[in-house]
Every structure is written in structure tokens, then in C-alpha cells.
N, C-alpha and C positions, 0 to 999 in steps of 0.2 A: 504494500500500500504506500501510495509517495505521493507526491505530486508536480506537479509536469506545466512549462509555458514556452510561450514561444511568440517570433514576431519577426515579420517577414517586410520590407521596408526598402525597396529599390534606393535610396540615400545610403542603405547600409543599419547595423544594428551594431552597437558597442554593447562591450562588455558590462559597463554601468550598468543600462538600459536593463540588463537579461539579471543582472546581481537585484536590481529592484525587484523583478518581478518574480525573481526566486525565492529572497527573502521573506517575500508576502506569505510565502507556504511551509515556513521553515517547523510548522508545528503536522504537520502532513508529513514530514519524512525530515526529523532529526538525525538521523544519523550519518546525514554524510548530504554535499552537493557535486553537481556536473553539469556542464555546458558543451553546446558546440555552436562556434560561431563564426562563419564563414562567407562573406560579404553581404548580400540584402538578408541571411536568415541570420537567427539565432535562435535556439532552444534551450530551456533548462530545466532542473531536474533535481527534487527533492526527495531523499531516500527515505524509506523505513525499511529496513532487511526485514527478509521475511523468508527468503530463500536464495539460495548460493552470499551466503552473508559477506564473504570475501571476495567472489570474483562479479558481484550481479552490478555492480557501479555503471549507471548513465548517465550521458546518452553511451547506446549501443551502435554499432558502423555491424555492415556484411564484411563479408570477404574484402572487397576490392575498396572498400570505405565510399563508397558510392552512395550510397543510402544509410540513412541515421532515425534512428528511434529513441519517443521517450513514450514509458507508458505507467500507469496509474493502477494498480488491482492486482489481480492473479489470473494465471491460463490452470485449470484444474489438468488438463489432457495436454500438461505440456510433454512429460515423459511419451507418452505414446508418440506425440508430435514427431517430438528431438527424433528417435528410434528411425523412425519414416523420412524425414528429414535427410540426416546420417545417409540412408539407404541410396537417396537420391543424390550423393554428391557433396552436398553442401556439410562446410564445416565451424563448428561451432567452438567457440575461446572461452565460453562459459556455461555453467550450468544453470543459465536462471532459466524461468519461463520468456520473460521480453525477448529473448535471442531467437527462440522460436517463432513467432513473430515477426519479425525481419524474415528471415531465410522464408516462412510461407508466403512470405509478398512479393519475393523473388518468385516463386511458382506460380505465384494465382494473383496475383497482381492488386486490384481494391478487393475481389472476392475472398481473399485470405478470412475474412473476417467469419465468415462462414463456417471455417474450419477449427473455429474456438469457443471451448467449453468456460467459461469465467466470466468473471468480474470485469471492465476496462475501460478505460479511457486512452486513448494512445494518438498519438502523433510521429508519421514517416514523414522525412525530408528526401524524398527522388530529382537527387543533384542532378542525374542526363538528364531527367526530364523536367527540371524545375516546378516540383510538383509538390504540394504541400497534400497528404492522407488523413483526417483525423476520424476518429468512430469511438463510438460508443457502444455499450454492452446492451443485448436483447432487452432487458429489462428495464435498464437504467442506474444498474448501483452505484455506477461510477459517474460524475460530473467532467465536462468538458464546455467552456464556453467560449465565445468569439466574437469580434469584435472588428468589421472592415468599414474604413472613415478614411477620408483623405489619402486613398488610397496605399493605406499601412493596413498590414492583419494583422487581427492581437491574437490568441487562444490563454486557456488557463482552467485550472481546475476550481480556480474559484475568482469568482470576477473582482474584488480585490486587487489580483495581482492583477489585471488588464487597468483596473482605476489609479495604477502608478503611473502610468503615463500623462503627462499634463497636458496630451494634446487631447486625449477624453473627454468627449461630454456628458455630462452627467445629468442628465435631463433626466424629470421623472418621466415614468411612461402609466397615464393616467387608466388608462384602458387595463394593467396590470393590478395598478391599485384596485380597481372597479373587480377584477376577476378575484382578486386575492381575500375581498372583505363575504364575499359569496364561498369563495370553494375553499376556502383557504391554502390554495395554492396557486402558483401562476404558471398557466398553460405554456408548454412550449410552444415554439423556442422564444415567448417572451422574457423578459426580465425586469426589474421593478424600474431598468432602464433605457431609455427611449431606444438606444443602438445597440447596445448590448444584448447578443441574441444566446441560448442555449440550446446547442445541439442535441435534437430529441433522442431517445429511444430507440436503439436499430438501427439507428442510422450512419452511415459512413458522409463527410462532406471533402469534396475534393477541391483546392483553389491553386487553379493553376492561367495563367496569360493573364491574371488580375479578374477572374468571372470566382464565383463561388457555386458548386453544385451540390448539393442534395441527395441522397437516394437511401430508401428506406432496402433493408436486407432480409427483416423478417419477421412477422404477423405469427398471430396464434387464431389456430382457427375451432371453432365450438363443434363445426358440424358433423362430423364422421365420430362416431361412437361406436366402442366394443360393445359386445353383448355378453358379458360373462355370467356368473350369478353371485352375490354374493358373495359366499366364500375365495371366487377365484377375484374380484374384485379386490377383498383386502389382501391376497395375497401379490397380488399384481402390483398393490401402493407399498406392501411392505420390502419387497423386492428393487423398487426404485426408488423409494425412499432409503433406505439402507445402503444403496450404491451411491446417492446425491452426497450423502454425511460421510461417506467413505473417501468422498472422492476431495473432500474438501477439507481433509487433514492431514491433505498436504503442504507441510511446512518441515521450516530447518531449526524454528523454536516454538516454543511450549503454546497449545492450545487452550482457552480456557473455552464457557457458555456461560451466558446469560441465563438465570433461573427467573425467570416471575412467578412462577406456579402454576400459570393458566398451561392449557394443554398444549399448546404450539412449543414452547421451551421445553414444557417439561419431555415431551417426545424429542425433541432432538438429545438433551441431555442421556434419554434412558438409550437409544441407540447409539450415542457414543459409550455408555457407560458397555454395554456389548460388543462395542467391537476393541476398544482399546486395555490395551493390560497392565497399564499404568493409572494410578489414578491421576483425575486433573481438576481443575479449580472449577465453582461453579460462582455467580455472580446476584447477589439479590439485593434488593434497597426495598425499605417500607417507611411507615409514615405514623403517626401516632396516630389517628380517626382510623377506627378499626373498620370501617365499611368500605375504606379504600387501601387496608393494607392484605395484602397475599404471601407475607412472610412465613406465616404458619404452614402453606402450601409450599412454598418451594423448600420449609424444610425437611416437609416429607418426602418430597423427589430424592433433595441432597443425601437423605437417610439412607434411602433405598438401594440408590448407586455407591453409596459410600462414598462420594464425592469432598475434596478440601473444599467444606462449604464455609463462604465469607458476604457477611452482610452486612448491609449500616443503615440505621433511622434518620433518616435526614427532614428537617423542619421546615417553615417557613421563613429559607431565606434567598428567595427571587430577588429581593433587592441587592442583592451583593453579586446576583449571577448573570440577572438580563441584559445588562450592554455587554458581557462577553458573550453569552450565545448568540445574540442579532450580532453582534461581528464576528464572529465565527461562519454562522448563515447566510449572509452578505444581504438574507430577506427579513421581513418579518415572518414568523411563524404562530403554532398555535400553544396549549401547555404542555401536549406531550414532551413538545422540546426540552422540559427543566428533567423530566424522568428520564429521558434518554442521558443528558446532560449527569444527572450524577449517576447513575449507572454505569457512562465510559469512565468515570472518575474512579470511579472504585475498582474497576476491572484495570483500567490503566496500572496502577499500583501492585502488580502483579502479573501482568501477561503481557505479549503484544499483540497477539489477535484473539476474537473471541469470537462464536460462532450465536447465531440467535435465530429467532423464529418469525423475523420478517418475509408476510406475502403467505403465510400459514390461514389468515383470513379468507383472504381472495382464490388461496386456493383449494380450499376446502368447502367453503361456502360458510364462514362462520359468524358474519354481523347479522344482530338481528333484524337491518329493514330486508333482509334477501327475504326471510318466511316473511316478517311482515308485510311488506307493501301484498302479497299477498291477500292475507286475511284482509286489508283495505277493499277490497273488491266485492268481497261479504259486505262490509260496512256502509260502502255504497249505496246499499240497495234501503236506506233511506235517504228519503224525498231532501236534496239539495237544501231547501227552503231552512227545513228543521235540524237540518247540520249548521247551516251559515246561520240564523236567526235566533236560535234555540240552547243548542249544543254548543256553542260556540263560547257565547257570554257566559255559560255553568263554568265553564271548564277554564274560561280569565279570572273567574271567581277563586279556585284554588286556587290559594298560598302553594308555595314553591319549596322542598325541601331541601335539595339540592344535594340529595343522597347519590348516588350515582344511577342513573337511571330509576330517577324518581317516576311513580305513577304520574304524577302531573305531568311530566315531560310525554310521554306515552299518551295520553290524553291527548294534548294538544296536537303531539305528531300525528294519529293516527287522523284525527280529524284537520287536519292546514293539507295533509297532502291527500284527502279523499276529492278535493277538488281536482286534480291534475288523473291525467290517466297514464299508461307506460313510459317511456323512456322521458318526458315531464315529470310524472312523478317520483319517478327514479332519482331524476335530478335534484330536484326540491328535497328529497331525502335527505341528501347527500350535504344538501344548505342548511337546513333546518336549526341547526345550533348558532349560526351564523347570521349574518345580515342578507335578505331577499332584497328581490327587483326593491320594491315599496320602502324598503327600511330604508335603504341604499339613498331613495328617492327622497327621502324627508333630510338623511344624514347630510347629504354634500350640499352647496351652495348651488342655488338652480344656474348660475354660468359654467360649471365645472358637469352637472350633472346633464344642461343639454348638449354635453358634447358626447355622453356617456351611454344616454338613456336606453339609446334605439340598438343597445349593444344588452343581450340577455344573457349574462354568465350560464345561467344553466344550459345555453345551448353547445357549451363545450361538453357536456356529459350526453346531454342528447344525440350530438354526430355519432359518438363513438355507443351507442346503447341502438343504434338505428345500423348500422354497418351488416353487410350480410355475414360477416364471421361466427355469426351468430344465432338462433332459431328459439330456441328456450329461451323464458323471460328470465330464468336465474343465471343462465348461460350469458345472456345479454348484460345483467348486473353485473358479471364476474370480468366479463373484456371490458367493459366500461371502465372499472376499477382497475385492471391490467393496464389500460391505454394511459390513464389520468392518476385519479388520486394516490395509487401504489409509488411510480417512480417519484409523480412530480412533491409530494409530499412527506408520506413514510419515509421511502428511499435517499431522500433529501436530506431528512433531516437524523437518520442515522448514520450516512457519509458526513454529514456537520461536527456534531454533535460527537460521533467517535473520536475523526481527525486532529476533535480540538485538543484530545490528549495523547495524540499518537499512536492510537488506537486503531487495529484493524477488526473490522465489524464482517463477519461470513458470514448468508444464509442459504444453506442448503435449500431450503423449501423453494427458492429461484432458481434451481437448477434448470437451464433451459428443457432438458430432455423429462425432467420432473413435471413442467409447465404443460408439455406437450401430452405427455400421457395425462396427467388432469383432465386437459381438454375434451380427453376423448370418454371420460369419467359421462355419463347422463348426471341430471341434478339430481335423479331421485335416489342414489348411492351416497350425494351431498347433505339431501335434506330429505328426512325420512319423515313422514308427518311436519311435527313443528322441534324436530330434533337437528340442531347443525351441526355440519362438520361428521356425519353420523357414521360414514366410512371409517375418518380417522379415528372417533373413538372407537369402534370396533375392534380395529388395529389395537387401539391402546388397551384394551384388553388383557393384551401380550406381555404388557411392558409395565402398565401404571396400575397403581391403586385407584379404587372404583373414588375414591374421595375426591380425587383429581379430575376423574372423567364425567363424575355427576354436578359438579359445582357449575354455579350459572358463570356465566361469561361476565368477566370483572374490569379488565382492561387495565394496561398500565396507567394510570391516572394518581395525579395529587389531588388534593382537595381546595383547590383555587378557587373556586367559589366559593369555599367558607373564608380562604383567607379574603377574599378581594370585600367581603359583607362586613369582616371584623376588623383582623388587626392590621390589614394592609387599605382600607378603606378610604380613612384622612389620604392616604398616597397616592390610592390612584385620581381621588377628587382634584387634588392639587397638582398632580404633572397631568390630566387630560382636560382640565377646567383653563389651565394655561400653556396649552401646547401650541408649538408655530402652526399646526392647521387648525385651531379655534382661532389667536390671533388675526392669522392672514384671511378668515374667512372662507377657508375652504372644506371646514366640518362647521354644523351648524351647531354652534355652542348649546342651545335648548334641549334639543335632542342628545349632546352629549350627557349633559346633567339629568337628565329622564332616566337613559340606561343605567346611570349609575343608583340612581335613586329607586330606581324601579328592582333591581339588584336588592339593594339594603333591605328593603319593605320585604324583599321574599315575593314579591308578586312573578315576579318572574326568574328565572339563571337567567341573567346576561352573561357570565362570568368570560367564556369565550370573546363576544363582543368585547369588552372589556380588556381585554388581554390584547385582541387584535389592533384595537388603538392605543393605546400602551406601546407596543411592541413598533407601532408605524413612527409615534414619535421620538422615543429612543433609535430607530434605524434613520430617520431624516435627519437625523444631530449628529450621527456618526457619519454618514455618507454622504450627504446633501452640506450639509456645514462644513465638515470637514475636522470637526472635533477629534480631536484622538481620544482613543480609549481611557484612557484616564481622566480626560476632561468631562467625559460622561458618564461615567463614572460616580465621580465628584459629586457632580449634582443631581444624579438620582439617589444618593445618602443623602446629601446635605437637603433635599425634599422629604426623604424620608424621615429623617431626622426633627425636622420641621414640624411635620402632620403628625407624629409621635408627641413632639413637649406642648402642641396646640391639644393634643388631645386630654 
């Protein structure tokens, strides 16, 4: 895991220039840097060893030094590669996976990428053909993004290192903001800046005679389905599932896993605890509100496997960590971010890579609007009138408890999206915690919002939920969440959130050939009745204690809604009551002080909401200002501090 920049500049590229935009990543790969710079390009390259620890240093050259690589992740299938490789002629100076890579682009030219099983972000320089390569991994674990203005190209595993250059504009890009307060994430290859674009998912971008080209390499398709029964079903998930977690512990140092207790970890944990014959570390964090902690569950996993289990209680304290995660992110984000956030902290302290259960949702079928939106259709079949008219005002009438997946919230959901019908309502699902069209429309300033309006976030969920990849409506929810919320979010904010400590984050359950056979999984092996994920617990069976397999779905969460109601409450009044978008007029101040008030009173969770403007004004003071970390720092204590002796 490392990270990787580069910049292409007919004037030419100094060594300064590429030391900048290295330094920016210097927490992505401590362990060592590299450069290659050679008239309009240069490339650089921030290590984290992880395999061939002594000879894996980049950038990499071929044979003839003709062509140059830098790359970000892991090839799982690199041994098989090398072997095949080898076969064909070509010879290799080192044992890493990157070297692999090179030599299959000498074979297969952009379609290399085809030929690789991992994690990636990678950048070839093709000096005979003055040709710049970059791609990204099937799914998205790995970031890459770019940057062509005034005819210079940036790249960078975190845009960051492209904002070291002073000839950058840093313009916001409103249409991003407008997406991000909806989905909470921003659609590629947008970015929260105007030119700064990220390279989607699958895709490989080629720029070469000054054009920039595009091309996607591979889809996952819903519609061809095995027929097995049952039994040969879970034997078919436990057979590639156990080859995925096999194949992903390949490393030259020590493996740990994330333990949360819910099933997605605890299954990867009990099948490493199977196949390896050493013990390894396992990772849990909890919280004092015992309806959001799952400590007691992951110590039953760690029991079971006899795993070096290590854990820590971590409090209420967001204010000492949020200007480093939004710089870390380069975006705003949502709370997950603070769980992820000390979870690499503590695995940090211990390992360098740890394996986890990202994408175990999506590919199992395990959030509950997939059975829900369902049962909505039942729900339906009363008269519109007495939903909107009737139902509606009962159910504003609840007080809000802000338990995790309160009734009230349930409530509301199931009746806000009984108006919309499929891939709509899907979408609106997927909002619900968040700000809609309407919210949207009251929040920004009507100059900001008619440039906005006639743009509907949810219809990024719709394209991808309408696409023929797809036939079944849970099949359609599950590529919707492949295309969208998986990389651009989760994925996102586990590449962040690790790298911030040097931490490399596996998930097997992304195994592409993992993805694929899912695919060809029917939902009804997914969702059995109103049971999810009902294959994998089958599976788990095998492996888990029923304790584990029967507990409802908890989710890694803090309790930010009690805090943002109590003892962080004076703080967020005071930094969103006086932030540069209430100032400048570009959030409607009224509306800002309603969410929060409405929050306090219990009438409703805004707590998300809340978070999400929070988190936009701490990221506009570090990127937009220009403030360095420290200086924001500063004064989100000394706010804090503030709303604390007023209180």
C-alpha cells in the first residue's frame, strides 16, 4: 500500500515540483520514497513495504528502462503472474507484485489490467510512445485522481498532492456539494473541485498527444444465474470465499483483522482462524452507550479462534479528530468516518495490514431497505391520501430516540418512500438520513440553488438501478450499491481513514472472482423470507456461534446523535451558526438553527445532517482558505472550549 503522483508538463517537471507532491503522501507509505524524472514527466512514489521489503522500491523500469511504473495496492495473482511471465521471456530484478505489472503491459498493452487479481491504482510512463497509462481496481479500493488545466496533467492518490501546485484552481464545484448533502458521497469522477476529476471504477484513462481517454474494462453482470440447491449453494460461497481470504494473505509481514462482531468480520476472522497456524491479532473499538457497542460480540469471535485479541473504549472526542480526518479525506464525509478513524489507530499500533469485511453488505444482500423497500409495496396498498394527510403528521408527532434504528426512524422511512416507486425509491432510501431535493431547497440561498435545482441527486442511483445488468429488484439494489455508494463512499473512506496511519486495509469479500460468482447467486439464496444475508449465515453455521448469527444487524456506529443533543451541542451551535456558508449567505442560516434545534427537542435525528455541515465547514477552512492543519485545529478547540465555559 503506498502512494503514487505524477505530472506531465511539456516546460518540463523539477525535482521540487514531484518532492511536493510526494511529501503530501508521506503518511500512505513511510517507509521509504522514489522518483523518476525525465524531461516533460515526472513520477513519485511513497512506500509502505508490504512485500519484497528490500528489493520492491519505486518507481519500477522493464528490461530496456523504456517504461516506468508507480503503483498503489496489491496484485493477489502476482506469483502465478511472475511464473507465466518468467515462461514468456521476460525478466524480472525483483520480487514485488508492481514488477508484474510492467512486464504484462509489455504483453497486452492497456488490457494488462484484465489480467489482475487486487487492489490498484497504478501509473505507466510508455517513453517510445509518450504515453501516460493510469487505472484503477474493479471495484474501486484504491484512489487515483487527475487533474489536466493549462495544459499540464496532475495524477495523485489523493488530491492534496495535485493542490501543491499553485497553478491549481480550487474552485468549488457546487453541483458536488449539491450531490454530497443527498448521497453522501460525490459521484465520479466528480470532486468537491471544479477540475479536479477522479478516475472511476474499472477504468483505465490513457493521455497521450495532450487528449485524455477513458475506457471502462469491467461490469458485473446480475443476469445468468446457477441453479444449484441449497446445500451446493453454501458450498459453492464457502469454497470461494475461503480461496478470496486465502489468496489475500499474501504478505512479507504480519496480518492482523478487524473484529466488530457483526457477521461480515466475524467470518472473515473465523476463516483465517482455519487456515493459518499461527495465531494473529484481531482488532475491536467500542463505546460506552451499550446499544451501540458490539464489544461483547467480537469477544466471542476472538475466544473462539483464540485470536491476540486487543481493544479500546474510545469517547467523545470528535473535536480533537475532525480537521484531521477531512484532511486526511480531502472531502467531507459522514460518522462512520470517526469508527473507521480509530479502529486504523489501534490496528496501526500493531500490524501493517489488516484484513476487514468491506462490501460483505452489498454482497450478500445484508441492509435492511433490500427486504424493506419490499414490504413498502404491501404498505402501499393504502389510499395515498391517508398516508400523506393522516399517517404522516402521527408519525412527526413521535419524539425521536435516536437509539440506533429507532422505530420512529422506521416509521417515517417506510412511509417518505411509499410515495416513490422502484429505482426512485431505491434512491430516496439510500437519502433518507440525509438532506432531499426539498431540504436541499429550503437549505441553500435561492441564487446558489437555481443553478442546482433542475439537477436531482437521486438520479445518480436511478441510472445505475435502471441498467440492464440487472432483472431482480434486489439484484438491481445490489449493482446500484456496486456502481455508487460501495467505492464512492465505504471504499473511500476506508483507503482515508487507514492510510492516515499507515495502515493497509484488505477485503477479501471484493475479491473480483468473489463478486462474480455472487452475481450469479438468485436473491432468494440472499434473502430468505425477511432473513439477510441468509446464504452467508448458513455458511456461518460452520464457523460461528448461533449468538453471532442471530443478533440483528448493528452496524459500526458511534452514538453522534446523543453526542451532537448533549455535550457537543453548545459546539456545533457555535461553529454552524457562524460558518463562512451562513456568513456569505450561501446556507440559509434559519434552516441551519431549525436542524439543530429540531435535533435537541428529539423531534427528529438530524444528527447526520449535522455532521454533514460541520464537516463542509471544517473542509472549506482547510482547502478553500488555505489554513493548515493546525490553524484548524486551533479553532475548532478554542470553539469548543468556548461552548463548554458558556455552558
Amino acid at each position: 500500500m503506498c502512494g503514487i503522483c505524477g505530472k506531465i508538463n511539456k516546460s518540463g517537471v523539477s525535482r521540487e515540483e514531484m518532492m511536493l507532491m510526494n511529501n503530501m503522501l508521506v503518511h500512505r507509505g513511510p517507509d521509504d520514497e522514489g522518483y523518476y524524472i525525465k524531461g516533460p514527466v515526472g513520477l513519485g512514489h511513497r512506500r509502505l513495504s508490504i512485500i519484497d521489503l528490500e528489493g520492491g522500491k519505486q518507481p519500477i523500469c522493464n528490461e530496456d528502462q523504456s517504461v516506468w511504473i508507480v503503483c498503489n495496492g496489491e496484485v493477489y495473482n502476482y506469483r502465478e503472474l511472475r511464473a507465466e511471465l518468467i515462461n514468456r521471456g521476460h525478466t524480472f530484478r525483483t520480487r514485488s507484485d508492481t514488477e508484474v505489472i510492467i512486464h504484462l503491459f509489455e504483453e497486452y498493452g492497456d488490457r494488462c489490467v484484465e489480467r489482475l487479481s487486487g487492489m490498484y491504482a497504478f501509473a505507466i510512463w510508455d517513453e517510445k510512445n509518450q504515453k501516460l497509462l493510469l487505472a484503477r481496481d474493479r471495484l474501486g479500493q484504491k484512489p487515483v485522481f487527475y487533474l489536466y488545466d493549462n495544459n499540464i496533467f496532475h495524477f495523485a492518490s489523493e488530491i492534496k498532492s495535485i493542490l501543491t501546485g499553485n497553478e491549481v484552481d480550487r474552485d468549488i464545484d457546487y453541483e458536488s456539494v449539491h450531490h454530497y448533502f443527498s448521497l453522501r458521497f460525490i459521484p465520479s469522477p466528480g470532486t468537491m473541485f471544479h477540475k479536479i476529476k477522479k478516475l472511476p471504477p474499472a477504468h483505465i484513462l490513457v493521455f497521450q498527444k495532450g487528449k485524455v481517454r477513458l475506457d471502462r474494462y469491467w461490469d458485473i453482470d446480475f443476469n445468468e444465474k446457477l441453479l444449484l440447491s441449497d446445500n451446493e449453494y453454501i458450498e459453492c460461497l464457502d469454497e470461494h470465499l475461503t480461496s478470496a481470504i486465502e489468496s489475500h494473505l499474501v504478505s512479507d509481514v504480519d496480518i492482523g483483522a478487524f473484529l466488530s462482531g457483526g457477521m461480515d468480520t466475524s467470518m472473515v476472522v473465523a476463516v483465517m482462524g482455519c487456515l493459518l497456524k499461527s495465531n494473529f491479532k484481531t482488532f475491536a473499538i467500542g463505546v460506552e452507550e451499550d446499544d451501540f457497542n458490539e464489544l461483547p460480540y467480537a469477544r466471542m469471535v476472538a475466544s473462539q479462534y483464540k485470536t491476540d485479541h486487543v481493544e479500546e473504549l474510545v469517547k467523545a472526542d470528535l473535536v480533537t479528530l475532525l480537521t484531521k480526518m477531512i484532511w486526511h479525506m480531502d472531502e467531507p464525509s459522514d460518522p462512520i468516518a470517526a469508527c473507521m478513524f480509530h479502529g486504523a489507530r489501534l490496528a496501526s499500533h500493531h500490524v501493517k495490514v489488516v484484513m476487514g469485511g468491506d462490501g460483505g453488505d452489498e454482497l450478500f444482500a445484508g441492509f435492511d431497505r433490500y427486504a424493506g423497500l419490499r414490504m413498502i409495496s404491501y404498505y402501499r396498498m393504502i389510499p395515498d391520501f391517508v398516508r400523506k394527510s393522516m399517517i404522516a403528521p402521527l408519525v412527526d408527532m413521535i419524539p425521536d430516540s435516536f437509539t440506533y434504528k429507532s422505530a420512529t426512524q422506521k416509521m417515517r422511512w417506510v412511509n417518505q418512500l411509499s410515495f416513490f416507486e422502484d429505482g426512485e425509491r431505491y434512491a430516496e432510501a439510500t437519502a433518507f438520513f440525509r438532506f432531499n431535493h426539498s431540504d436541499k431547497a429550503a437549505l441553500f440561498h435561492p441564487d446558489i440553488w437555481n443553478r442546482l435545482k433542475k439537477i436531482n441527486s437521486t438520479d445518480v442511483i436511478v441510472q445505475q438501478y435502471d441498467k440492464p445488468n440487472a432483472e431482480d429488484q434486489i439484484d438491481k439494489m445490489l449493482y446500484a450499491d456496486f456502481m455508487t455508494r460501495l467505492p464512492e463512499h465505504t471504499l473511500m473512506l476506508t483507503d482515508r481513514m487507514n492510510m492516515a496511519h499507515s495502515l493497509e486495509a484488505r477485503s477479501p469479500f471484493l475479491d473480483h472472482a468473489l463478486v462474480e460468482t455472487l452475481a450469479k447467486f438468485p436473491s432468494t439464496i440472499k434473502i430468505r423470507n425477511r432473513t439477510l444475508k441468509y446464504v452467508l449465515r448458513k455458511l456461518g453455521e460452520r464457523y460461528l456461534q448461533s449468538e453471532i448469527l442471530s443478533r440483528k444487524k448493528q452496524g459500526f456506529m458511534f452514538p453522534v446523535a446523543y453526542w451532537f443533543r448533549n455535550e457537543l451541542y453548545d459546539f456545533v451551535t457555535k461553529m454552524l451558526l457562524e460558518s463562512h456558508f451562513v456568513k456569505e449567505g450561501i446556507f440559509r442560516k434559519e434552516k441551519v438553527k431549525d436542524l439543530i434545534e429540531s435535533h435537541r427537542s428529539n423531534k427528529i435525528d438530524n444528527h447526520v445532517r449535522i455532521w454533514m455541515l460541520l464537516n463542509m465547514e471544517i473542509w472549506h477552512r482547510l482547502f478553500i482558505e488555505r489554513m493548515n492543519r493546525e490553524e484548524v485545529e486551533d479553532v475548532v478547540l478554542s470553539v469548543y472550549n468556548e461552548s463548554r465555559a458558556g455552558a
